[in-house]
N, CA, C and O atoms as a Tripos MOL2 file, in Angstrom:
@<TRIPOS>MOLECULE
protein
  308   307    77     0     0
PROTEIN
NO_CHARGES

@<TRIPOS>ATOM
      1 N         -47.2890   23.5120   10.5470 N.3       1 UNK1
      2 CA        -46.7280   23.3740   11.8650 C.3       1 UNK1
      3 C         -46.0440   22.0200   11.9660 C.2       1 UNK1
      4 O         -46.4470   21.1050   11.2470 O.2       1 UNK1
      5 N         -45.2670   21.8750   12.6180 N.am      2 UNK2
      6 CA        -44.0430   20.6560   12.9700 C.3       2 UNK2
      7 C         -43.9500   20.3670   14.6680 C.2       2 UNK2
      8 O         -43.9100   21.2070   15.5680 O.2       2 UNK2
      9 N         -43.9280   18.7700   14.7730 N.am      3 UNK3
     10 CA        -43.6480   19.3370   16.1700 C.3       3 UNK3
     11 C         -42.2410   19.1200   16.4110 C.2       3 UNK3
     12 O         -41.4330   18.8760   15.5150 O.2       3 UNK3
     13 N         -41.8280   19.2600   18.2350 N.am      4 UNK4
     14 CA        -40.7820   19.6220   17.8280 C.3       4 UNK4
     15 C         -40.2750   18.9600   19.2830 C.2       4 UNK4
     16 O         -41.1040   18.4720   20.0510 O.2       4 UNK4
     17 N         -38.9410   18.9840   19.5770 N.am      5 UNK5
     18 CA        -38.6670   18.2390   20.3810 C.3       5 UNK5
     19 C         -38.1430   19.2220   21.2190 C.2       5 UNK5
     20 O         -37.2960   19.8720   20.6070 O.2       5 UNK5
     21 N         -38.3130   19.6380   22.4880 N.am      6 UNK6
     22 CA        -37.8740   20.7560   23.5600 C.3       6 UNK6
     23 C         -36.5380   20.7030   23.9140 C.2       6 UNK6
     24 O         -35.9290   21.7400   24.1770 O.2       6 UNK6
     25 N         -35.8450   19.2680   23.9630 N.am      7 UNK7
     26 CA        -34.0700   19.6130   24.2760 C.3       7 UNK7
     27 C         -33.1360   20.2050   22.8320 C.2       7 UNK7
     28 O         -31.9220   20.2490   22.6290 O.2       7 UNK7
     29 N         -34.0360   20.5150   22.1910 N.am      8 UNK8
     30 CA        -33.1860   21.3700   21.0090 C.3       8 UNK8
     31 C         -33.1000   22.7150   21.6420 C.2       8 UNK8
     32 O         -32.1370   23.2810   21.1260 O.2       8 UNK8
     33 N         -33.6090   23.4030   22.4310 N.am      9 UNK9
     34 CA        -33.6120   24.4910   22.8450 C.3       9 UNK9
     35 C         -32.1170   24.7620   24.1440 C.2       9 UNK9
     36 O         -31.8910   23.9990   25.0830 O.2       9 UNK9
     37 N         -31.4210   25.8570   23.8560 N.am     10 UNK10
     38 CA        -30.1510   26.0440   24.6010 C.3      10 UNK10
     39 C         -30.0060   26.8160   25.6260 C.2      10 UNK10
     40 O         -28.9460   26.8290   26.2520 O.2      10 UNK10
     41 N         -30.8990   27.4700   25.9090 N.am     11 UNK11
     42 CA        -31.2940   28.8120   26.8060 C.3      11 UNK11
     43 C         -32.6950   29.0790   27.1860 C.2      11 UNK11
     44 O         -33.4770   28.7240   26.3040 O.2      11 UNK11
     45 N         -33.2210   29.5660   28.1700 N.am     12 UNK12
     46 CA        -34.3010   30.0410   28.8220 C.3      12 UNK12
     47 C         -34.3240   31.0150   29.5990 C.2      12 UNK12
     48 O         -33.6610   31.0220   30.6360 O.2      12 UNK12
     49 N         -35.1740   32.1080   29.1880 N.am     13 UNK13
     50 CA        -34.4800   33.3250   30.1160 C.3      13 UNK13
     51 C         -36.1760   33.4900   30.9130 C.2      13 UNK13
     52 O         -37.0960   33.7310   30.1300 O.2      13 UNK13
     53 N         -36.4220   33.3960   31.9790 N.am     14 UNK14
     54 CA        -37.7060   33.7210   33.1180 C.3      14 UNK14
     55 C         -37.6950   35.1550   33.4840 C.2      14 UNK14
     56 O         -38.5770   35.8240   34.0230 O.2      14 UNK14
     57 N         -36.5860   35.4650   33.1040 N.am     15 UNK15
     58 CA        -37.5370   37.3410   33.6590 C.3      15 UNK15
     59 C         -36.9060   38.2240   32.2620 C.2      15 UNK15
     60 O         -35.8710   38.8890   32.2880 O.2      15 UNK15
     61 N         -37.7670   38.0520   31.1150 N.am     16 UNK16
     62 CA        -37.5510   38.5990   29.8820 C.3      16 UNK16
     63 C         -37.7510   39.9970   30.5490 C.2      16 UNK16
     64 O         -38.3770   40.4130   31.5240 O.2      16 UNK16
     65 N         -36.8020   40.6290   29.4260 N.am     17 UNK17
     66 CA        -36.7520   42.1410   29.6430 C.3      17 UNK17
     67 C         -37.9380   42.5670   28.1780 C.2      17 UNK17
     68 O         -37.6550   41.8620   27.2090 O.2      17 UNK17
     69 N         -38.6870   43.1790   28.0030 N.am     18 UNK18
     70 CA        -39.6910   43.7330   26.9450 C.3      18 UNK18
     71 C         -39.1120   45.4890   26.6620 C.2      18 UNK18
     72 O         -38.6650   46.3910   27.3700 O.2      18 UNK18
     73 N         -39.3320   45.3560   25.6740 N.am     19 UNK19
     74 CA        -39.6330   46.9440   24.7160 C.3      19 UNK19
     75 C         -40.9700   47.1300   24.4020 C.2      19 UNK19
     76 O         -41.6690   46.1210   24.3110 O.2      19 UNK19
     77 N         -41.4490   48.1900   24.2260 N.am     20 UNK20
     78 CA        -43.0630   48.7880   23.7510 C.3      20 UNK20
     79 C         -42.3070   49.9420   22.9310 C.2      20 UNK20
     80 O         -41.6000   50.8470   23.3750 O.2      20 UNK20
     81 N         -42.5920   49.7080   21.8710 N.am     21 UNK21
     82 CA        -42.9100   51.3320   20.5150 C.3      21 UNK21
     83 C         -43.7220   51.5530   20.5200 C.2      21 UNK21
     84 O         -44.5370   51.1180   19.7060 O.2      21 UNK21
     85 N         -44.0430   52.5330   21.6330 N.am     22 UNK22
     86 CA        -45.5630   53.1520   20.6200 C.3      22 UNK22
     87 C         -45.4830   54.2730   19.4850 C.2      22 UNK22
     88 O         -44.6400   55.1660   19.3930 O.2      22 UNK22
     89 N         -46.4720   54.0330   18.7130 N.am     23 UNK23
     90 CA        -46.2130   54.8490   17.4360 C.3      23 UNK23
     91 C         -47.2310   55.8170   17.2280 C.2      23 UNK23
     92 O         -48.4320   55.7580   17.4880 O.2      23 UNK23
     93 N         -46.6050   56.6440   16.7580 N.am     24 UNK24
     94 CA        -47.4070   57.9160   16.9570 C.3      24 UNK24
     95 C         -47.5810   59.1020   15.4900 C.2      24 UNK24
     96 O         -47.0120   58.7890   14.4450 O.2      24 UNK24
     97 N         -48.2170   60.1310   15.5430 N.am     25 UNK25
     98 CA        -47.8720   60.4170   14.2880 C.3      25 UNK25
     99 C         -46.7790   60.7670   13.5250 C.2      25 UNK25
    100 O         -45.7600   61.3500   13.8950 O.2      25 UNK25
    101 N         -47.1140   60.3080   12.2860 N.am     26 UNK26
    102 CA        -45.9420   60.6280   11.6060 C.3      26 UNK26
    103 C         -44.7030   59.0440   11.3200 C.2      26 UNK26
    104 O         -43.7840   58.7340   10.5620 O.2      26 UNK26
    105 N         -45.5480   58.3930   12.6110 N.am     27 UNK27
    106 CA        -44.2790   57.4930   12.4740 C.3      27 UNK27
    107 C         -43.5960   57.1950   13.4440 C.2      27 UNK27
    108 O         -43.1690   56.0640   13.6750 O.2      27 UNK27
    109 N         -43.3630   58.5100   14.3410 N.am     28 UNK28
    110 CA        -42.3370   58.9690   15.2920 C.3      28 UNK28
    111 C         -42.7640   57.7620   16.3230 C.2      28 UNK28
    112 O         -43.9540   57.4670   16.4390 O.2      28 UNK28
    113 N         -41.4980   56.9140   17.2450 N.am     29 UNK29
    114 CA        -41.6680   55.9460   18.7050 C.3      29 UNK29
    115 C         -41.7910   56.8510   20.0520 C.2      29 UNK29
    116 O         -41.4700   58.0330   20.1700 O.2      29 UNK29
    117 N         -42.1800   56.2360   20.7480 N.am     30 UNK30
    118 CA        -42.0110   56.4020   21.9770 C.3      30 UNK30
    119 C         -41.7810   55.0240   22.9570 C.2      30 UNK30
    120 O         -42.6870   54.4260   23.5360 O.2      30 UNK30
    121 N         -40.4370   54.7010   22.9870 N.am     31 UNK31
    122 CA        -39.7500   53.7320   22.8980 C.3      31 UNK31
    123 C         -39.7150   53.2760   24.9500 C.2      31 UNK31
    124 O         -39.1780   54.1260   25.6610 O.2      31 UNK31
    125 N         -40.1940   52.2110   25.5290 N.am     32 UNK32
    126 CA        -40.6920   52.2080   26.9560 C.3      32 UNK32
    127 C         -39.7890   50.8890   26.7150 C.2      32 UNK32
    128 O         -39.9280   50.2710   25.6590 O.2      32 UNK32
    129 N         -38.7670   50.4120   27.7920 N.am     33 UNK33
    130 CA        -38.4400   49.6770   28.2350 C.3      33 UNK33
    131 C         -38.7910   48.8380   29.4660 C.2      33 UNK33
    132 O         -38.6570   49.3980   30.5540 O.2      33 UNK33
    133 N         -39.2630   47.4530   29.4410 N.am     34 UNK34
    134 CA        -40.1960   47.0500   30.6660 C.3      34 UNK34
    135 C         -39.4930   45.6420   31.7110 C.2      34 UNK34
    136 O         -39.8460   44.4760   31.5310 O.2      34 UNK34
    137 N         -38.4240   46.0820   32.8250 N.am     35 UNK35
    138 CA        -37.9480   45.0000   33.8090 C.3      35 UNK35
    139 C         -39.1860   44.7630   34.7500 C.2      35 UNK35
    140 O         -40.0160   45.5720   35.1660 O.2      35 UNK35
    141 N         -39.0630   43.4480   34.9560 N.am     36 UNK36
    142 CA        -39.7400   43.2040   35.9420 C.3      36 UNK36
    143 C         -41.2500   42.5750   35.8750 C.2      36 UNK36
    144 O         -41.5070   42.1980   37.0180 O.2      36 UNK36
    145 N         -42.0240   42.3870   35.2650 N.am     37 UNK37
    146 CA        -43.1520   42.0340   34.7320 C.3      37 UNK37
    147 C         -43.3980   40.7190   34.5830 C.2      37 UNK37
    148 O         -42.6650   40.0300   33.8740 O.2      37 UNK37
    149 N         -44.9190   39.9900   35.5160 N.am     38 UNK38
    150 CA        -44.6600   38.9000   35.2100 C.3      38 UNK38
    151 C         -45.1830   38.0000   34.4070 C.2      38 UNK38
    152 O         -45.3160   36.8030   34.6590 O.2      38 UNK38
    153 N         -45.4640   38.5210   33.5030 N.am     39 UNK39
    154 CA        -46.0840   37.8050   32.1070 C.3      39 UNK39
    155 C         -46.1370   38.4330   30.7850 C.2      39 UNK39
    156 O         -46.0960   39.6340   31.0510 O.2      39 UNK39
    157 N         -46.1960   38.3250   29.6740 N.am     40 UNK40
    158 CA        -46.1620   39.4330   28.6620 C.3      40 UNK40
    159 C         -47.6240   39.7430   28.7440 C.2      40 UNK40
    160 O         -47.9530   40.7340   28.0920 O.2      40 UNK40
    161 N         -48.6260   39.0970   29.4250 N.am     41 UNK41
    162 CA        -49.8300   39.9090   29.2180 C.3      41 UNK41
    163 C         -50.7360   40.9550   29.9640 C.2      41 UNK41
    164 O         -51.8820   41.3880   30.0880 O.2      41 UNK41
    165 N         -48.8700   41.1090   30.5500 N.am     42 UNK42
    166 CA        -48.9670   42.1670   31.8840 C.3      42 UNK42
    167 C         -48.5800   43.2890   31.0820 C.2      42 UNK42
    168 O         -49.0630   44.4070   31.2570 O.2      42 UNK42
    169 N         -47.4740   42.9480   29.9540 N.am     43 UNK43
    170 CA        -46.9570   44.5010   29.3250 C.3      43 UNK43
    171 C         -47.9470   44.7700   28.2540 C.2      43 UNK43
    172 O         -48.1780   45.8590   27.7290 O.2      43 UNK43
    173 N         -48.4400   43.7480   28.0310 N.am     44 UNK44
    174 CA        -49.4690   43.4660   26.8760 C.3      44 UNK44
    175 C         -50.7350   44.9520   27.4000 C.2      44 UNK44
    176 O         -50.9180   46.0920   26.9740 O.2      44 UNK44
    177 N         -51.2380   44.2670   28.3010 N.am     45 UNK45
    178 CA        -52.4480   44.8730   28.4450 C.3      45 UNK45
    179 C         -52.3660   46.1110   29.4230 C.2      45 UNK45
    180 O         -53.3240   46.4900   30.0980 O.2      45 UNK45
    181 N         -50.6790   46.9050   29.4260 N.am     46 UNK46
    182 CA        -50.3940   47.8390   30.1270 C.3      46 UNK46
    183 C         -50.1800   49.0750   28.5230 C.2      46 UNK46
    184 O         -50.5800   50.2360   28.4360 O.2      46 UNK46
    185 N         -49.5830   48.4200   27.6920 N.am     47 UNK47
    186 CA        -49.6340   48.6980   26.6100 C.3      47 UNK47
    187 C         -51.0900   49.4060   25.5910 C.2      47 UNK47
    188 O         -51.1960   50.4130   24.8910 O.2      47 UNK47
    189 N         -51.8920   48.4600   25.9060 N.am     48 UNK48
    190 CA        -53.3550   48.7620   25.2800 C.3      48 UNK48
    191 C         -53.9390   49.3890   26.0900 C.2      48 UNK48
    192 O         -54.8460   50.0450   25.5770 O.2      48 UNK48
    193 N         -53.8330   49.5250   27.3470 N.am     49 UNK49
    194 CA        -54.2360   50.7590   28.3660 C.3      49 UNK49
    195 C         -53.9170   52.0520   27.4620 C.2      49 UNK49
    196 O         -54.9260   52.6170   27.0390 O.2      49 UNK49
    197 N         -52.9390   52.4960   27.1730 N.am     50 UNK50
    198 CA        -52.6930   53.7050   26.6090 C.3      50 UNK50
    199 C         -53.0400   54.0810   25.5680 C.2      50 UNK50
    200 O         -52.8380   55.2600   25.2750 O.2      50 UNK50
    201 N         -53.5580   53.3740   24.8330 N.am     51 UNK51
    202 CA        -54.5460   53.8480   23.9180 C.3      51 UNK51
    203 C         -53.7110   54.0890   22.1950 C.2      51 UNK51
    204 O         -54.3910   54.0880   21.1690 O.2      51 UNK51
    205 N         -52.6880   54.2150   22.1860 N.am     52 UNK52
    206 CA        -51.7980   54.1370   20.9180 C.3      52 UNK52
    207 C         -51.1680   52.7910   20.5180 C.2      52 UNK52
    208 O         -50.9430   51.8400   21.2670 O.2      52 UNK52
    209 N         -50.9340   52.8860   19.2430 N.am     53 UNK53
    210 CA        -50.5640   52.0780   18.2700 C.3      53 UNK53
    211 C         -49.5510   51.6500   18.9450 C.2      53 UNK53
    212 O         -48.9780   52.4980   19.6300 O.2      53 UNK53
    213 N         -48.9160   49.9560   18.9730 N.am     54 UNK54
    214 CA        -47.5640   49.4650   19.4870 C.3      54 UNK54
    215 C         -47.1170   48.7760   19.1270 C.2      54 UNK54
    216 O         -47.8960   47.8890   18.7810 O.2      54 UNK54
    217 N         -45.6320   48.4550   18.8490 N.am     55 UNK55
    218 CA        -45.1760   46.9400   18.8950 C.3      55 UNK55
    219 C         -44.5000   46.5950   19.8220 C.2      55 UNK55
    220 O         -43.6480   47.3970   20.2050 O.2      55 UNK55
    221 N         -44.5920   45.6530   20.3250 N.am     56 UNK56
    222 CA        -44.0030   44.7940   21.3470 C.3      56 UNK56
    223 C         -42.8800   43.8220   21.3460 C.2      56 UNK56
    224 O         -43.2430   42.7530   20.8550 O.2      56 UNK56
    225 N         -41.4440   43.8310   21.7890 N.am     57 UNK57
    226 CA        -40.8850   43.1190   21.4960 C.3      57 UNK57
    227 C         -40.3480   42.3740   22.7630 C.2      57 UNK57
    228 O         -40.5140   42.8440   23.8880 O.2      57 UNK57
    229 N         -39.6970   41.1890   22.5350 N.am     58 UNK58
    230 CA        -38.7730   40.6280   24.1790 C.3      58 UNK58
    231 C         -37.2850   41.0490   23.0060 C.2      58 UNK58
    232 O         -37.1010   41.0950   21.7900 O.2      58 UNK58
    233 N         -36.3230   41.3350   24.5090 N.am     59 UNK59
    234 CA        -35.4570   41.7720   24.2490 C.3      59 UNK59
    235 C         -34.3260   40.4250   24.0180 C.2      59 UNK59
    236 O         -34.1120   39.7330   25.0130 O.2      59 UNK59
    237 N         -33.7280   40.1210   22.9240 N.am     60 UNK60
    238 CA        -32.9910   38.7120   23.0880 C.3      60 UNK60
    239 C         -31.2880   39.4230   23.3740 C.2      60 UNK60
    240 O         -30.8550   40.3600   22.7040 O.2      60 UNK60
    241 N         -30.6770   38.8910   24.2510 N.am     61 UNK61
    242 CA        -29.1610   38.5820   24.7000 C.3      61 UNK61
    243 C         -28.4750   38.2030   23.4750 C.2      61 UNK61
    244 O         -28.5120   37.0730   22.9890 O.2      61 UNK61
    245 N         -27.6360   39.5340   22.8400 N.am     62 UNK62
    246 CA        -26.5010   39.4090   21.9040 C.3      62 UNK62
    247 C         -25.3620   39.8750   22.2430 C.2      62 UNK62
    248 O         -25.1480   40.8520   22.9600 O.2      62 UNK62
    249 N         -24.3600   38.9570   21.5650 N.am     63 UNK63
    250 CA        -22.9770   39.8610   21.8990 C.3      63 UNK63
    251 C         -22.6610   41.2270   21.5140 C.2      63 UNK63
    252 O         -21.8780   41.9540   22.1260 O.2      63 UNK63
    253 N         -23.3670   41.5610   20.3780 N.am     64 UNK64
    254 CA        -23.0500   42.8980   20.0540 C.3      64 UNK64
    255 C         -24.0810   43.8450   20.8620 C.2      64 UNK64
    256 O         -23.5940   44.9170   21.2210 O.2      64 UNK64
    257 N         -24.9240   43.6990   21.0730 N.am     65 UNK65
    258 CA        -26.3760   44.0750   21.9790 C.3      65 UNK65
    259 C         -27.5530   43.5310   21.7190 C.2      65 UNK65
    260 O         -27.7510   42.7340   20.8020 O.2      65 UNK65
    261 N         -28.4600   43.9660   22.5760 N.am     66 UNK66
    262 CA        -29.8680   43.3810   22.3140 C.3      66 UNK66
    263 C         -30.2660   42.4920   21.0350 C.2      66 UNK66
    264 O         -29.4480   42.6220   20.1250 O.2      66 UNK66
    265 N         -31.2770   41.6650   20.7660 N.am     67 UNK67
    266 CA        -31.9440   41.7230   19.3010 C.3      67 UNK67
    267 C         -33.1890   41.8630   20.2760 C.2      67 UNK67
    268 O         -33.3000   42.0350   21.4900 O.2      67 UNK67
    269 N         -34.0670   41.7180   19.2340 N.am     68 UNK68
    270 CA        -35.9040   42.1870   19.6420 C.3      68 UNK68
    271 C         -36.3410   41.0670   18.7300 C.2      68 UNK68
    272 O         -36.1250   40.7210   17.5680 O.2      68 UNK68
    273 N         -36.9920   40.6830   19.6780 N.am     69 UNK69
    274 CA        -38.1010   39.5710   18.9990 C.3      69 UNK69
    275 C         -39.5510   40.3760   18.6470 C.2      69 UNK69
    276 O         -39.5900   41.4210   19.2970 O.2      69 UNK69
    277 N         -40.1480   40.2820   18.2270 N.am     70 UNK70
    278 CA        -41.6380   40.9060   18.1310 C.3      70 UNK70
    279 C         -42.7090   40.1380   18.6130 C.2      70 UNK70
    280 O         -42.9960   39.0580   18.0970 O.2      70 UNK70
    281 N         -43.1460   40.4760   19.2920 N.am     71 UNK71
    282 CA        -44.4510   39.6650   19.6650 C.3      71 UNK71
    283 C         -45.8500   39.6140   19.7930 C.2      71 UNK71
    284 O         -46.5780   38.6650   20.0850 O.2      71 UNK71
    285 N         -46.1610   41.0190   19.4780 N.am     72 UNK72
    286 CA        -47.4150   41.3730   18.7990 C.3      72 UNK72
    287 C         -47.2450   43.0540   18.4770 C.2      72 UNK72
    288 O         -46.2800   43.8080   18.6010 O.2      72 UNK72
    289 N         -48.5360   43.2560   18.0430 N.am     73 UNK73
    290 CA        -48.4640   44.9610   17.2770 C.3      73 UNK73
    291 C         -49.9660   44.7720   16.9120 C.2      73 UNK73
    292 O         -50.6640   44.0740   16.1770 O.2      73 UNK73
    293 N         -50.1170   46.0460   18.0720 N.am     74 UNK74
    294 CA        -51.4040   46.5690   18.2140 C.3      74 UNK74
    295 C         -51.7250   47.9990   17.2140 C.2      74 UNK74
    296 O         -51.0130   49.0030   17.2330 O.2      74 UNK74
    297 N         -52.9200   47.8270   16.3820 N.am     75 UNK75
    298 CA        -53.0340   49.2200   15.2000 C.3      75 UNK75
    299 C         -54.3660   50.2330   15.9760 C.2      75 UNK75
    300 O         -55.2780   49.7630   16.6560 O.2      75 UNK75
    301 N         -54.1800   51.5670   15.6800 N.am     76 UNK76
    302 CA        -55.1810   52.2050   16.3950 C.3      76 UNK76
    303 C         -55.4720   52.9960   15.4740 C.2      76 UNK76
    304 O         -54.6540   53.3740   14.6350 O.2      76 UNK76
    305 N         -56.7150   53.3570   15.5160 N.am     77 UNK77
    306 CA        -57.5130   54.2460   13.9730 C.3      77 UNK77
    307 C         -56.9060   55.1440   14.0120 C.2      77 UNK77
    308 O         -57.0710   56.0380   13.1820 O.2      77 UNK77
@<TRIPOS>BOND
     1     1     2 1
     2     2     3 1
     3     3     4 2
     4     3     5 am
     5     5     6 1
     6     6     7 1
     7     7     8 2
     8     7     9 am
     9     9    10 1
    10    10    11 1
    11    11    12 2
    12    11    13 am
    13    13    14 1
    14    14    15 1
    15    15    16 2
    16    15    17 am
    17    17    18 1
    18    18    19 1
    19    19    20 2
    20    19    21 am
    21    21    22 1
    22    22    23 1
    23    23    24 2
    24    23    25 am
    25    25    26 1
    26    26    27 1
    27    27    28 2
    28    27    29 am
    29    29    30 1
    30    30    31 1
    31    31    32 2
    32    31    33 am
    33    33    34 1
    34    34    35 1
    35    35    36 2
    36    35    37 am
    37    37    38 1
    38    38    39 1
    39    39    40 2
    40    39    41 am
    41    41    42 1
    42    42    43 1
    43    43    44 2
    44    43    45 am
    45    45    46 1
    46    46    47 1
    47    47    48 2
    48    47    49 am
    49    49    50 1
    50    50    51 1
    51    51    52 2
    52    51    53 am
    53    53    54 1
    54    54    55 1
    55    55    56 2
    56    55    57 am
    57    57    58 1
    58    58    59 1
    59    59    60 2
    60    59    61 am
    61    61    62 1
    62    62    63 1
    63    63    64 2
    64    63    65 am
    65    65    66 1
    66    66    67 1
    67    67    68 2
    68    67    69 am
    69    69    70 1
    70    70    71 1
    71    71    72 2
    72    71    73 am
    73    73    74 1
    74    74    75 1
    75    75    76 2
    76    75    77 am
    77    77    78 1
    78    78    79 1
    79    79    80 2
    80    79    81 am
    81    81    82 1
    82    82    83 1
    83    83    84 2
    84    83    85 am
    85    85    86 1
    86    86    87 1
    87    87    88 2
    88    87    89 am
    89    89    90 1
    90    90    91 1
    91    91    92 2
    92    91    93 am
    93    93    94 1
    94    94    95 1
    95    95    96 2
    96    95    97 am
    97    97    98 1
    98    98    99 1
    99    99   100 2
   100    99   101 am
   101   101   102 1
   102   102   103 1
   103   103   104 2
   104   103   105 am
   105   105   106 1
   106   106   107 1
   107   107   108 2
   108   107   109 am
   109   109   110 1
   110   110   111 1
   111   111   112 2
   112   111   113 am
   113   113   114 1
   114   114   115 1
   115   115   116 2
   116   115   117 am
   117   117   118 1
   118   118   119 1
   119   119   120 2
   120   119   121 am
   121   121   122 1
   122   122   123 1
   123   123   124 2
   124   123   125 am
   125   125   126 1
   126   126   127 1
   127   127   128 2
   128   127   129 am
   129   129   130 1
   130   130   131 1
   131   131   132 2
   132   131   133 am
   133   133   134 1
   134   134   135 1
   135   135   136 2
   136   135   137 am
   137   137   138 1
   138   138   139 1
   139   139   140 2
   140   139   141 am
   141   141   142 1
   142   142   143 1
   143   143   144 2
   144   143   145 am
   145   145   146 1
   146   146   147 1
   147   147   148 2
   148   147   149 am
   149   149   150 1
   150   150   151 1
   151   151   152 2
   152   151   153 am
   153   153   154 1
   154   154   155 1
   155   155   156 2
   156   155   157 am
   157   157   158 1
   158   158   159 1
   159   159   160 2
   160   159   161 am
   161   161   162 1
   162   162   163 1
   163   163   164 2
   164   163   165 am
   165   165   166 1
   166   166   167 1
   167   167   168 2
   168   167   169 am
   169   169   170 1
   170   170   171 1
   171   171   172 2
   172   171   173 am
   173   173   174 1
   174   174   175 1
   175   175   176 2
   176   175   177 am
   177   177   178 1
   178   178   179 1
   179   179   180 2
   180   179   181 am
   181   181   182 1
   182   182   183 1
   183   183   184 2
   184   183   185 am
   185   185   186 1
   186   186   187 1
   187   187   188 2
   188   187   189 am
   189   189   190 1
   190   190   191 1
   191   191   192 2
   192   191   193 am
   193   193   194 1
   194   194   195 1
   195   195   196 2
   196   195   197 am
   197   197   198 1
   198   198   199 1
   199   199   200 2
   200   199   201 am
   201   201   202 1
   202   202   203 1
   203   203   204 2
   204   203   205 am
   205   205   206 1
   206   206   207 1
   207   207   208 2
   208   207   209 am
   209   209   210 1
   210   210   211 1
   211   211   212 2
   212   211   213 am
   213   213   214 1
   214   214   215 1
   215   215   216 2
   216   215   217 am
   217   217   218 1
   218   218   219 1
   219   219   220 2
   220   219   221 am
   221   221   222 1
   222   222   223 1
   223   223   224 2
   224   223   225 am
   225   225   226 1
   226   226   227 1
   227   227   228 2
   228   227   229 am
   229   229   230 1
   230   230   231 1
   231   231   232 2
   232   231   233 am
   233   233   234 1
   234   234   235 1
   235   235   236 2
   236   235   237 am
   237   237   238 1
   238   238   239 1
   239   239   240 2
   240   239   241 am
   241   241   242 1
   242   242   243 1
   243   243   244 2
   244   243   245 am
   245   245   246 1
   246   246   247 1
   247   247   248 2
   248   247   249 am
   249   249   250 1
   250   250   251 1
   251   251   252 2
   252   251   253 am
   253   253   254 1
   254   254   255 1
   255   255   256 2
   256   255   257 am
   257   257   258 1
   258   258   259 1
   259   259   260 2
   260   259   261 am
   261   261   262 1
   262   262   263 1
   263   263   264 2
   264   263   265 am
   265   265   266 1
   266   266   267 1
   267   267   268 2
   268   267   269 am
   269   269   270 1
   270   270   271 1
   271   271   272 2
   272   271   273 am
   273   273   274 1
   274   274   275 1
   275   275   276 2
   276   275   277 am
   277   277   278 1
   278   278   279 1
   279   279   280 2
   280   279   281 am
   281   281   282 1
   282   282   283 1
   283   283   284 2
   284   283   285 am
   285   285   286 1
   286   286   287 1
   287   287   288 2
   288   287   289 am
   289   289   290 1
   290   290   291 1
   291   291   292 2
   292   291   293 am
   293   293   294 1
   294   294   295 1
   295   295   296 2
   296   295   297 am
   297   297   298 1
   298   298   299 1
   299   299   300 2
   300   299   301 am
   301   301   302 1
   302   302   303 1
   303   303   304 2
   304   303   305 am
   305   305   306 1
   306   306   307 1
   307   307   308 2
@<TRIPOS>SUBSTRUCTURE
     1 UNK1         2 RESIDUE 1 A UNK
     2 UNK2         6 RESIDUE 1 A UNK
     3 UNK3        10 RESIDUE 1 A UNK
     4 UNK4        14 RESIDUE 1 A UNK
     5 UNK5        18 RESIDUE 1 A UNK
     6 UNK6        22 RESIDUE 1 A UNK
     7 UNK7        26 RESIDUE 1 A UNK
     8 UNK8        30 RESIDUE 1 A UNK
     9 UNK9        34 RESIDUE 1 A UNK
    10 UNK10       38 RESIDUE 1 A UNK
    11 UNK11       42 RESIDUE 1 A UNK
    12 UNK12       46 RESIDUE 1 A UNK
    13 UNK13       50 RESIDUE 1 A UNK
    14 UNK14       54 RESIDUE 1 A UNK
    15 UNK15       58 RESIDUE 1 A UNK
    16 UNK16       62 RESIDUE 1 A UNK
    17 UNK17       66 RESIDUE 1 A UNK
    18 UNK18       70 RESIDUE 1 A UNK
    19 UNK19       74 RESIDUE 1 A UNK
    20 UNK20       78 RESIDUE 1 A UNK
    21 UNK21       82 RESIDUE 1 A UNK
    22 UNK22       86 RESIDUE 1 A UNK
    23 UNK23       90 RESIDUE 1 A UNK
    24 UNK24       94 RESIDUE 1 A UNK
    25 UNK25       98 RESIDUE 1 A UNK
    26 UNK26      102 RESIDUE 1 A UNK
    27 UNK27      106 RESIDUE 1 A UNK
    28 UNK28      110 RESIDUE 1 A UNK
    29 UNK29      114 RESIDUE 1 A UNK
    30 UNK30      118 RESIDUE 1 A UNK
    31 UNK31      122 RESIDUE 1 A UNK
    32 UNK32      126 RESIDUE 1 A UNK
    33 UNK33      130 RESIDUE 1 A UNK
    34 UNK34      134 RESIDUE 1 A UNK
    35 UNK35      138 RESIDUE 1 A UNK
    36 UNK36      142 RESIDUE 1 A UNK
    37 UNK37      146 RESIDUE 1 A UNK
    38 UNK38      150 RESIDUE 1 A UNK
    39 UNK39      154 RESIDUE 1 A UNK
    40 UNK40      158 RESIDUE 1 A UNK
    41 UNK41      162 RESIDUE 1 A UNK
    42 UNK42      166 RESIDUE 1 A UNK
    43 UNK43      170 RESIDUE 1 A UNK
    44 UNK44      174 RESIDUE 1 A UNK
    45 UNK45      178 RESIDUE 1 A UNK
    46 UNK46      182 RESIDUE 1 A UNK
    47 UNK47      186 RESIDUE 1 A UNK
    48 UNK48      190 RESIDUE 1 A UNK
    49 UNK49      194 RESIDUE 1 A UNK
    50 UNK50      198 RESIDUE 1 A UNK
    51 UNK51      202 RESIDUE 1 A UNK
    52 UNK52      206 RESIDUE 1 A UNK
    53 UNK53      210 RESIDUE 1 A UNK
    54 UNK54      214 RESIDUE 1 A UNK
    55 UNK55      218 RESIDUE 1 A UNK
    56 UNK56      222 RESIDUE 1 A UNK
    57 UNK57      226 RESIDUE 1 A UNK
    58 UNK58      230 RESIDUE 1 A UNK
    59 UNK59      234 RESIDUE 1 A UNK
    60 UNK60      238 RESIDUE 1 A UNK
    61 UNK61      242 RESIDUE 1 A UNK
    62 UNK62      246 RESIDUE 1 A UNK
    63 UNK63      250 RESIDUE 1 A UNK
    64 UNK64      254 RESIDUE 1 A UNK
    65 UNK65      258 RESIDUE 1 A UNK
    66 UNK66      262 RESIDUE 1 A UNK
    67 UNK67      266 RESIDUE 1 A UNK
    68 UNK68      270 RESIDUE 1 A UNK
    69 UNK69      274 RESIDUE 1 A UNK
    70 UNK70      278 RESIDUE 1 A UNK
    71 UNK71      282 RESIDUE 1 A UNK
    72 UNK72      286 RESIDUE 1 A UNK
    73 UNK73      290 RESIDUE 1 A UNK
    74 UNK74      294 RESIDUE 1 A UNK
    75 UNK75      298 RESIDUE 1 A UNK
    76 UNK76      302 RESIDUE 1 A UNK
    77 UNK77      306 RESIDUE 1 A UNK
């Protein structure tokens, strides 16, 4: 780990938009888009409510479209 100095940073976005995959058999998503939420451990633990496998991403602002950050991934037996 490094530390790091905070005015290197160029952007801040306060109302991240989130994705949820949940994964299911076979592989197959079930792909939930989440506005509005005010913490990720709101989509977090709306996510693990349902009981299937997920990954979680914040949605990052590109010119061509979205990217996805990942931010955790929950495994279910």
């Amino acid at each position: 780990m490094n530390p790091i100095d905070p005015r290197t940073a160029t952007e801040e976005h306060d109302s991240p938009v989130y994705r949820v995959y949940f994964i299911g058999e076979g592989g197959a998503t079930d792909e939930w888009q989440v506005h509005g939420a005010s913490s990720v451990e709101e989509v977090q633990s709306w996510a693990l409510n349902d009981g299937r496998a997920f990954d979680l991403f914040a949605e990052w602002p590109r010119p061509m479209g979205p990217g996805l950050l990942r931010l955790s991934t929950a495994q279910r037996g």
